[in-house]
C-alpha positions as CSV (number, residue, x, y, z in Angstrom):
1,X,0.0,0.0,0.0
2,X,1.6,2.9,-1.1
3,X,2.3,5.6,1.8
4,X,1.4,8.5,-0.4
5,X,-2.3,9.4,-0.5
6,X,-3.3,11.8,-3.5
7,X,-6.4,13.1,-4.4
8,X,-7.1,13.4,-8.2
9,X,-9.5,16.7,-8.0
10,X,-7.4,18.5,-6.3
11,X,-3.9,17.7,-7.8
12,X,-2.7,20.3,-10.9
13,X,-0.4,17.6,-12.3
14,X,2.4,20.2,-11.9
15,X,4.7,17.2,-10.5
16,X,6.0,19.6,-7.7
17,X,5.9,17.1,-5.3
18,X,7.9,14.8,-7.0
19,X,10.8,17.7,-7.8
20,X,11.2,18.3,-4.7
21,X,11.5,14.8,-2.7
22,X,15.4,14.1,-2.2
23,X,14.9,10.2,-2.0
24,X,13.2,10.3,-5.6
25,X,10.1,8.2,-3.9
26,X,8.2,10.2,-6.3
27,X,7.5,10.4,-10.0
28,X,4.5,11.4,-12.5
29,X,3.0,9.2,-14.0
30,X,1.1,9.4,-17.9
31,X,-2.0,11.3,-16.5
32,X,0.6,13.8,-14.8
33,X,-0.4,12.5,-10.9
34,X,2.6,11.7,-8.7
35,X,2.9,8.1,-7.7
36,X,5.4,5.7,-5.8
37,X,8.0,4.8,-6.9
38,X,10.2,3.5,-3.6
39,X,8.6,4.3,-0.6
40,X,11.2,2.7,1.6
41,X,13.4,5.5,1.2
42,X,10.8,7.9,2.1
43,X,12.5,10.2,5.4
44,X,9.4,11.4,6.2
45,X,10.8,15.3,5.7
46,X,7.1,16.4,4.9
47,X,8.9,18.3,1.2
48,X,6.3,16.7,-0.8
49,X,3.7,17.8,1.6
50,X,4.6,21.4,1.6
51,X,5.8,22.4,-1.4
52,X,2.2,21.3,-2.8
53,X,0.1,24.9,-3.1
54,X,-3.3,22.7,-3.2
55,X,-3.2,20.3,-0.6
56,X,-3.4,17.4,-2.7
57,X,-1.2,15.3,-1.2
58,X,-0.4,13.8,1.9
59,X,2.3,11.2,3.5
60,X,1.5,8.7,6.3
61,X,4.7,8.5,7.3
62,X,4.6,12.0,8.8
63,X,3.6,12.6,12.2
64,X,-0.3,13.1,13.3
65,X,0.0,16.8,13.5
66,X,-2.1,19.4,11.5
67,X,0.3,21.1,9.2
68,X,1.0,24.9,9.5
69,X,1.6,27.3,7.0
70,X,4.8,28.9,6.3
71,X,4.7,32.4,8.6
72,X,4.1,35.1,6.3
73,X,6.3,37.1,8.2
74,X,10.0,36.0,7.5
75,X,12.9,37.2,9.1
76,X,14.9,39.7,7.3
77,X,18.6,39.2,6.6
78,X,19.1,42.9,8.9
79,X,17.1,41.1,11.2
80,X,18.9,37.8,12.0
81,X,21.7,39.7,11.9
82,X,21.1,41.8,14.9
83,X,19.7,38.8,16.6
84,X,23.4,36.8,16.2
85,X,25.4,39.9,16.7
86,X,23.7,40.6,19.7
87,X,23.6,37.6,21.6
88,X,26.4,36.6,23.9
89,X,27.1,34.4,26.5
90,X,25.3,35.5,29.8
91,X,26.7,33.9,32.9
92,X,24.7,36.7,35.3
93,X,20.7,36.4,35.6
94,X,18.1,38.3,37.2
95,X,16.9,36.4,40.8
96,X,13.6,35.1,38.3
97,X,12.1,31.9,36.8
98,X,11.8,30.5,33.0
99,X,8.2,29.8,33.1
100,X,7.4,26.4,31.6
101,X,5.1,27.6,29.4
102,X,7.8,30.0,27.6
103,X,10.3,27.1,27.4
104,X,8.1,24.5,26.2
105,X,7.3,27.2,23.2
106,X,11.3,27.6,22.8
107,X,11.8,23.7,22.4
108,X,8.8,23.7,19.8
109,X,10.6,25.8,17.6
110,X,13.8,24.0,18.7
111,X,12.0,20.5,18.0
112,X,11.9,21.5,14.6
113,X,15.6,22.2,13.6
114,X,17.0,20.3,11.1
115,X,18.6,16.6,11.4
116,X,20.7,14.0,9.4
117,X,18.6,12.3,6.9
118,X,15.3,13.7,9.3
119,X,15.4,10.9,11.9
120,X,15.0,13.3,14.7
121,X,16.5,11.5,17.5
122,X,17.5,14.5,19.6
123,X,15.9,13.9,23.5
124,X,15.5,16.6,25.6
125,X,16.0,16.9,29.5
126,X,14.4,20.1,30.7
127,X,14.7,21.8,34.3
128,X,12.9,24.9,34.8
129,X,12.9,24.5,38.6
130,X,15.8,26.9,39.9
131,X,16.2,24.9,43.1
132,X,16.5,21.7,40.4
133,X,19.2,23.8,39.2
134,X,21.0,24.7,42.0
135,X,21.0,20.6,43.0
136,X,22.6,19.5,39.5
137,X,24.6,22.3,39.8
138,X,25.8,21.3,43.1
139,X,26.2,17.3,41.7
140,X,28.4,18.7,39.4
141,X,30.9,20.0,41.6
142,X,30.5,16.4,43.2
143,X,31.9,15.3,40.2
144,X,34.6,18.0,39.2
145,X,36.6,17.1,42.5
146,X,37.3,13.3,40.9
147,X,39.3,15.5,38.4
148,X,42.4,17.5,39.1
149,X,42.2,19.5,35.9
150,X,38.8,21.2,37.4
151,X,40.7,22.2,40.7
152,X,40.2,25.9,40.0
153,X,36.5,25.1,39.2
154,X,36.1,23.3,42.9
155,X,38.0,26.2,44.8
156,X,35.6,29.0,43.0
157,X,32.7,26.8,44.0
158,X,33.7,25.8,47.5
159,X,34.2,29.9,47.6
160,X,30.4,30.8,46.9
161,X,30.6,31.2,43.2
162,X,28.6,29.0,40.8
163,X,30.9,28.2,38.1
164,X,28.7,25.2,36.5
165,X,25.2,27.3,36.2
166,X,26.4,30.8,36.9
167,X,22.9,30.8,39.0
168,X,20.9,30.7,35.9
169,X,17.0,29.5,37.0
170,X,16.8,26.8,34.4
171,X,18.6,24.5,32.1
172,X,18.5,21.8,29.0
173,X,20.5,19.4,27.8
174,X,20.6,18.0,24.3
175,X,21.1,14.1,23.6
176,X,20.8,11.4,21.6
177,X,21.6,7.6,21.1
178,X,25.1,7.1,21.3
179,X,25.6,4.4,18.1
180,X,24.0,7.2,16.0
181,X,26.3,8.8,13.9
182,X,25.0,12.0,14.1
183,X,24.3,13.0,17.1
184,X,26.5,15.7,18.4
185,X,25.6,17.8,14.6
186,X,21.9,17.0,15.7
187,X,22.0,18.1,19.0
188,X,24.2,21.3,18.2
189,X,21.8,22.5,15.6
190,X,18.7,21.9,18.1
191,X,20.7,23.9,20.6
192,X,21.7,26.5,18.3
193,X,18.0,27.2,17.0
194,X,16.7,27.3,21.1
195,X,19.3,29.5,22.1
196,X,18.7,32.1,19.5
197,X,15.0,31.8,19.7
198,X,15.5,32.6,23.5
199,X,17.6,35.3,22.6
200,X,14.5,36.5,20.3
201,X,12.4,36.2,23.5
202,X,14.0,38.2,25.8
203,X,16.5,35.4,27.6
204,X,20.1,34.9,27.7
205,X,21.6,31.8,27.3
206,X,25.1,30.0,27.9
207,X,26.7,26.6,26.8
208,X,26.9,24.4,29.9
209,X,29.9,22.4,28.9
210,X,30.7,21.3,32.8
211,X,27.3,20.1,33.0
212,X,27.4,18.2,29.7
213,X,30.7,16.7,30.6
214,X,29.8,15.8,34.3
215,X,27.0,13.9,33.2
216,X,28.3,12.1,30.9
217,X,30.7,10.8,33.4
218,X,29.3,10.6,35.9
219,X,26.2,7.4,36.1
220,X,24.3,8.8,39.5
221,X,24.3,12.2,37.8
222,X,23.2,10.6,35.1
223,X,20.4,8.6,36.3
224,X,19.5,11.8,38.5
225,X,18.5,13.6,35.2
226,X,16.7,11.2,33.7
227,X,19.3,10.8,30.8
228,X,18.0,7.5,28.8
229,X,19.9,4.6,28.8
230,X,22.5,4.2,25.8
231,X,22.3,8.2,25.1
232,X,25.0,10.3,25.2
233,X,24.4,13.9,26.1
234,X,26.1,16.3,23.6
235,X,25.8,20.1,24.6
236,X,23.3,21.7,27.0
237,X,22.3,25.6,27.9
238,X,21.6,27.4,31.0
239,X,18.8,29.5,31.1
240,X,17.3,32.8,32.2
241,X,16.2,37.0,32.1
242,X,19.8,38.9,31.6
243,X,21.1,40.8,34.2
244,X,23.0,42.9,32.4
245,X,22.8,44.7,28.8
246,X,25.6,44.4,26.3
247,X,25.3,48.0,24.1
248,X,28.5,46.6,22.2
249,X,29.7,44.1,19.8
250,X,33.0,42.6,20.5
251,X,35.6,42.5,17.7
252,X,36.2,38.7,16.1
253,X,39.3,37.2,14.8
254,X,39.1,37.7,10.6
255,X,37.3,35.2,8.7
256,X,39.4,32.4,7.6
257,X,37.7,31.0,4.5
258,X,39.1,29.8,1.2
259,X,37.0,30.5,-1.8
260,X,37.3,28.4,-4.7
């Protein structure tokens, strides 16, 4: 049974569907209407179901979720400009929460970054609970004192200062099975695309590399979070309303690029 469903009074026969699919599961046939032609390599990307302008089409191999149109409103190049340039990494946060409801709209948008052949395999571990934070936070440094090459880390914390969440209210980390291949370019994507949408909405954002290391190494911390077995976690942010406003942009080392 082919995974394609078409119907015939609404199709154009303009084979869009078909020009667009990047496994070539697609082709027209002599009446013009698209029809299988190797649904096993279908990746579900949901191309054939978007590009079509009549909503003749649809996939069963996609998710049961109505579709949305593409926002009229895209970004402008000015615009994503300003948005990278002004981002930075914020290790100082106002003494107030990430509601749950603004995150969970963050990892929506996040949900739908791009991934290797679209398996979408990144897993999510999600804290919006400050003391939560303040607890892994505090694992962490359990952790870091295994280590001498985090002895500076352990003083500054054993002095008061959090140096694993910079007090941030709420955190995520990023994983995915640890025999998939991509995993670390999935989960860095995903991260990228929540961390500038939180910039976009008003929060700042830092890469929690102790916390991503310390629970990858260590299995109570591990277990603690919830982290699924055979995953590996590969990046994770800390969370929460800026303290402080940058009204600069910092110089950068040149470009290093070779055009060919």
């Amino acid at each position: 049974m082919s995974i394609f469903q078409v119907d015939e009074q609404k199709c154009k026969r303009d084979g869009l569907c078909a020009a667009v699919c990047p496994a070539a599961c697609l082709a027209q046939d002599g009446e013009g209407l698209p029809r299988e032609v190797d649904g096993e390599a279908c990746i579900g990307c949901g191309h054939c179901v978007a590009v079509c302008p009549h909503g003749a089409l649809t996939n069963s191999r996609l998710p049961v979720e109505p579709e949305l149109p593409v926002p009229a409103e895209q970004a402008s190049l000015s615009a994503l400009a300003g948005l990278v340039l002004g981002r930075r990494s914020v290790r100082e946060y106002k003494d107030a929460p990430v509601s749950r409801e603004q995150m969970a709209g963050l990892l929506d948008l996040a949900r739908r970054a791009p991934t290797a052949v679209n398996f979408q395999k990144t897993h999510w571990i999600v804290c919006c609970d400050p003391a939560r934070t303040r607890a892994t936070a505090a694992a962490c440094s359990g952790w870091m004192r295994t280590s001498v090459y985090h002895a500076r880390y352990v003083q500054r914390w054993d002095q008061g200062e959090d140096v694993i969440l910079r007090g941030a209210p709420a955190f995520v980390l990023a994983s995915a099975p640890a025999d998939y291949a991509w995993g670390a370019a999935d989960c860095s994507i995903a991260l990228t695309t929540l961390e500038l949408a939180a910039v976009a909405d008003g929060l700042g954002t830092c890469w929690a590399g102790l916390l991503t290391r310390a629970v990858n190494a260590d299995p109570a911390l591990a277990r603690a979070l919830q982290l699924p077995e055979g995953h590996t976690a590969h990046g994770g942010l800390m969370l929460g309303h800026p303290k402080y406003r940058y009204r600069l942009v910092p110089p950068r080392k040149p470009l290093q690029a070779v055009w060919l």
